[in-house]
N, C-alpha and C positions, 0 to 999 in steps of 0.2 A: 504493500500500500504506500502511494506517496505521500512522502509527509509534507503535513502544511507547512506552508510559508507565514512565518509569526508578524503582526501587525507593524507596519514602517518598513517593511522589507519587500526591495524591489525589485527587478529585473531591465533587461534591455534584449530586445531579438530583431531579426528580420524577418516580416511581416510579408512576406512572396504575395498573396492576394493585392493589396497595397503597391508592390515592390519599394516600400518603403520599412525603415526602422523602428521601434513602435517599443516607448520606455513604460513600461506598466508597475505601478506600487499598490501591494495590499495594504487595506485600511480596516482587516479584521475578518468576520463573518458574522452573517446572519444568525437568525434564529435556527432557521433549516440548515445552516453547516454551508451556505452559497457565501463564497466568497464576493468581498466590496472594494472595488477597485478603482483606480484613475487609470484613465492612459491617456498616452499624444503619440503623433504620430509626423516623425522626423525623415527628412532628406539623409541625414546622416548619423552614423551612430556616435560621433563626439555633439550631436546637437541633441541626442535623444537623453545623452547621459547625460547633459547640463540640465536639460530637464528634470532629469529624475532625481541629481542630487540636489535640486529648490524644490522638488518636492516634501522627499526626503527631511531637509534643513525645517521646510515650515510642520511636516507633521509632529517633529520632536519638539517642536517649541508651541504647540499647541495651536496653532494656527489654520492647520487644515481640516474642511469639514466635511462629515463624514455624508458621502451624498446616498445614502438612504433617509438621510433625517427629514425631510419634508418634502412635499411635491411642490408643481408650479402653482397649483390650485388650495394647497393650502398655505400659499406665500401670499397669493394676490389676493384671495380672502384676508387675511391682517391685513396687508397695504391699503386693502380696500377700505378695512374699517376704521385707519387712522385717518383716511382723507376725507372719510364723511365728516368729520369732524373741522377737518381743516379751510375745505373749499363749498363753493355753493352748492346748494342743489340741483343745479340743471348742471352744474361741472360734475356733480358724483354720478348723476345719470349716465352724463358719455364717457367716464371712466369705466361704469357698470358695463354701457354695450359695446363698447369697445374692446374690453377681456373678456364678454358672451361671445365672441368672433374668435377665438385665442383657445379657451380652455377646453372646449369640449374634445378639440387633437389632442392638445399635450397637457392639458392639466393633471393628470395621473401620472406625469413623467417625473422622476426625481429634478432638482433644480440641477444638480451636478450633472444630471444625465443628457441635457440638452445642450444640443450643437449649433452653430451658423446653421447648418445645413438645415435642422428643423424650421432655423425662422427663414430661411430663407423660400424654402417651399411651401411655408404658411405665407408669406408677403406674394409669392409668386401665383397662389393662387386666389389669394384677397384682389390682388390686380386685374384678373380674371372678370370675376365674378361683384366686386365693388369700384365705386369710385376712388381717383388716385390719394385725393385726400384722405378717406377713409383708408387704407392700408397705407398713409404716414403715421397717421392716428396710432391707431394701433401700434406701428412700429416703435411709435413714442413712446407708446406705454411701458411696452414690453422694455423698451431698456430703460425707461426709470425704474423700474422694480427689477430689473437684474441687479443694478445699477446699485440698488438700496443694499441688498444682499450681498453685493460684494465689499463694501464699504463694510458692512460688519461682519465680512468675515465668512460668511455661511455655504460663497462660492470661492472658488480660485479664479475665474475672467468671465469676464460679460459677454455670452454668446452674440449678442444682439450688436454687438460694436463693429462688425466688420460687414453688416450686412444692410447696405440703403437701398431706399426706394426710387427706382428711376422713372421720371417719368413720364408718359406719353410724348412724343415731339407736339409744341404746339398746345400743350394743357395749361390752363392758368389757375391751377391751383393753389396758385398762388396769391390767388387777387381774392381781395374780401368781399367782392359782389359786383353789380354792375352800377358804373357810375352815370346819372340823367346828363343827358345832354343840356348845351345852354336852353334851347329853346322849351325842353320841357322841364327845367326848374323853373321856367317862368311861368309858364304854365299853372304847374304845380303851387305857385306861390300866392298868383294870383284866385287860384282857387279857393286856398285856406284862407285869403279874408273874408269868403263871405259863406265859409262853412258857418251852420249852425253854432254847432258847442265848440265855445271860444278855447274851451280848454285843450281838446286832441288840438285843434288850430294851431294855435301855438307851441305845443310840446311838438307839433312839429316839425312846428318854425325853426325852433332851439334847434334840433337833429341836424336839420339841412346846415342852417345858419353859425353854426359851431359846433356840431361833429361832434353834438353829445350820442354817447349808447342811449338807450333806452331806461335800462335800472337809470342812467344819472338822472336823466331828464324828470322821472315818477320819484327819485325821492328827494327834490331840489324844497327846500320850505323858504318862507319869504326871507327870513335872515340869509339865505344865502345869494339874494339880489343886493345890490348896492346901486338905485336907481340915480342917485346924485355921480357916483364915479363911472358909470356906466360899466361894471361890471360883473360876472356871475360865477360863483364858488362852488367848485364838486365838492362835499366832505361826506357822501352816502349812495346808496345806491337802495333800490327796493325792487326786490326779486322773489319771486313764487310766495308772494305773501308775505317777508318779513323784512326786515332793514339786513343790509349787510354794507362791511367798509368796502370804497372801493375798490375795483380791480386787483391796480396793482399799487405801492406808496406814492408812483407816477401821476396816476389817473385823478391824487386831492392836486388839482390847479382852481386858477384865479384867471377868468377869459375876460378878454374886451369885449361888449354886445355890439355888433353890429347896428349904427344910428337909427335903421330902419327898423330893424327889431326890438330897439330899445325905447323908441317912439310907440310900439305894441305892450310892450311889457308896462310902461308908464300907464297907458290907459287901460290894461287889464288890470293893472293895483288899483285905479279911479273905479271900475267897474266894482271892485272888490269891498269899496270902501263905501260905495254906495249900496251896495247889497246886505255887508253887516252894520252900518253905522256907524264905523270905526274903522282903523287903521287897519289891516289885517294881520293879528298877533304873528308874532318872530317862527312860531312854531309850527303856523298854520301849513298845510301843503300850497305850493304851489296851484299844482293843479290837483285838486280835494276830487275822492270818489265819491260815488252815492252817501254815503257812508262817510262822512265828513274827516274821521278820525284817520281814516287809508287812503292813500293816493288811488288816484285813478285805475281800475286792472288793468293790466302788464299789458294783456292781448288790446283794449280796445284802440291804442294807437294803430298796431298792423289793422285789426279789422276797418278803419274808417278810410285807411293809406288806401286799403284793397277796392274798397269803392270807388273813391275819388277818382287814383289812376285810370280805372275802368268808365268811369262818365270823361274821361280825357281823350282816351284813347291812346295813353302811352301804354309802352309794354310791360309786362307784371315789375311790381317794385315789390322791396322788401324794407321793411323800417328802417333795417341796420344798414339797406344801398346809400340811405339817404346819407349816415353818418361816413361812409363812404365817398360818397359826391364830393361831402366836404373837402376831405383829406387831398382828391384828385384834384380840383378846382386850386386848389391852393397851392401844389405842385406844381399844376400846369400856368399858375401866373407867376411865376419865381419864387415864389416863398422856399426860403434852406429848410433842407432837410432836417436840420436840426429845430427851426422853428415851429415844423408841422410835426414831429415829434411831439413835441410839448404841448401844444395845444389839444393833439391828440387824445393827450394822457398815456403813450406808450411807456412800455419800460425801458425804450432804449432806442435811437434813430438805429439802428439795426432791423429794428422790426417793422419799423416806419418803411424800410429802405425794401424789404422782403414782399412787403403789400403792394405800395406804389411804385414797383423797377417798373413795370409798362408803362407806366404814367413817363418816368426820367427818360427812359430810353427814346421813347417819341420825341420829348423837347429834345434830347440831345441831336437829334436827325438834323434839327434846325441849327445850329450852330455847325456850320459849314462858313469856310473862310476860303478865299479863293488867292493861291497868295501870287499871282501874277497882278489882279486887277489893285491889292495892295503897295504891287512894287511901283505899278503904271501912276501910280497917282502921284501928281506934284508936289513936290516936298517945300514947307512952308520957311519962306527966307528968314535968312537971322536977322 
């Protein structure tokens, strides 16, 4: 009978199927007497054996984890339950569907068991079968929670780091919506004065007019206008029913209003003031739901968008295009990248830069210099 090989003790061979070298270390046995192993797999056997003695080096010092101890499905379970806590509720949602697309292949797979190659042909066929965004998504996920676990220890390398999502030529998944043209933000604009209920009117004035999301806009209260400096403060958002901070530490700014819409804002606080008899308290919403104590519902800004555009006869809009229009309009008249950043509320002109490249890359087409008609021109006397 051969005898076992004792726990931290490894080996190195050639692997003929492979025709590669292939350094393997035992990390004990099972309950059933199945040995639990690592391995990699080397071009050569001084690369296999430098392997093996970092493996080797981390399991005596306690550092290597034994990849029987948890699957992918009971990692992303924890992860899952620390984020419900962390992020909002519509963010824990597409965390949720996002690993229902993942777990039901490999969730029974040990964490140490999992390769590039799994995600790779989990991406490969997410490409398939979903949109490109959707299989970044995902891909996102999957290596923040690799990501988590390696950090503490629980893997040796994050399968998910060698493996990106390419995508379609020609795909702009990149772009956060479609942005209105001039002639139907005018449009658009001129509609919302003479909508009915002043208040989606103007919440989506704001949107267009300064590139608030939606949560900002529903949980804006009157302290947060300053109608004498013309200005208006994020410090909240209202989402699926309850207050949360914004975004991101980015997203609390201090915007200029636009003179036209701050000429609407002025007479909406006159409207306001006549209505209660009074100044309208610091604390009051903005725009008040039925229900005076809660902003107006999340959905009724898209549902009344969805109407309008359709009495217009523009093509379907989305609340958040609108917050989009912004960001491109502002691009596309010079504003730096780093000032549309800001106003944004992004966390970084990085991200700014990732949404609106179509926008830059267009203007850039126009800065064309012609350096003969440069040289041709008379040069002014001293």
């Amino acid at each position: 009978m051969a005898k076992k090989r004792g726990k931290g003790a490894g080996t190195t061979y050639f692997h003929k199927a492979s025709n590669r070298w292939c350094a393997e270390l035992n990390l004990g046995y099972d309950g059933d007497g199945k040995p639990l192993r690592v391995r990699s797999y080397h071009s050569t056997r001084k690369e296999a054996e430098g392997w093996l003695a970092e493996q080797v080096a981390l399991y005596h010092k306690g550092l290597l984890a034994d990849p029987s101890a948890i699957t992918l499905q009971e990692w992303a379970e924890r992860w899952l339950e620390r984020k419900r806590r962390e992020v909002r509720p519509r963010t824990f949602e597409s965390y949720q569907y996002e690993l229902g697309l993942v777990l039901p292949t490999l969730g029974k797979l040990p964490l140490q068991k999992i390769t590039p190659s799994h995600i790779r042909a989990l991406v490969d066929n997410l490409l398939q079968t979903r949109k490109p965004r959707t299989a970044r998504a995902v891909r996102t996920r999957l290596h923040a929670i690799f990501e988590e676990a390696l950090n503490l220890e629980v893997i040796h390398r994050n399968p998910v780091s060698p493996v990106k999502v390419k995508l379609p030529r020609g795909s702009t998944t990149d772009r956060a919506g479609r942005s209105l043209e001039a002639h139907e933000a005018a449009a658009l604009l001129t509609a919302l004065d003479t909508y009915k209920d002043e208040r989606i009117a103007l919440s989506l004035r704001l949107m267009l007019n300064l590139g608030l999301r939606v949560g900002e806009t529903l949980g804006l209260q009157w302290q947060d206008l300053d109608l004498e400096a013309g200005t208006l403060t994020i410090r909240r958002a209202w989402s699926d029913g309850r207050l949360t901070e914004p975004k991101t530490p980015s997203s609390r700014r201090t915007l200029p209003v636009p003179h036209s819409t701050l000429e609407r804002l002025r007479a909406y606080h006159a409207m306001w003031e006549d209505r209660l008899g009074e100044t309208p308290p610091a604390t009051l919403w903005l725009f008040p739901g039925n229900d005076p104590t809660r902003p107006l519902d999340y959905r009724a800004p898209a549902h009344a968008l969805r109407r309008i555009v359709k009495a217009l006869g523009i093509p379907p809009l989305r609340v958040h295009d609108l917050r989009h229009s912004y960001g491109s309009h502002l691009l596309a008249n010079g504003a730096p990248l780093e000032l549309v950043s800001e106003r944004m509320g992004h966390a970084n002109a990085n991200i700014t830069l990732s949404i609106y490249r179509h926008v830059l890359e267009h203007e850039r087409q126009g800065w064309v210099v012609d350096v003969e008609t440069l040289l041709s021109r008379p040069r002014a006397k001293a």
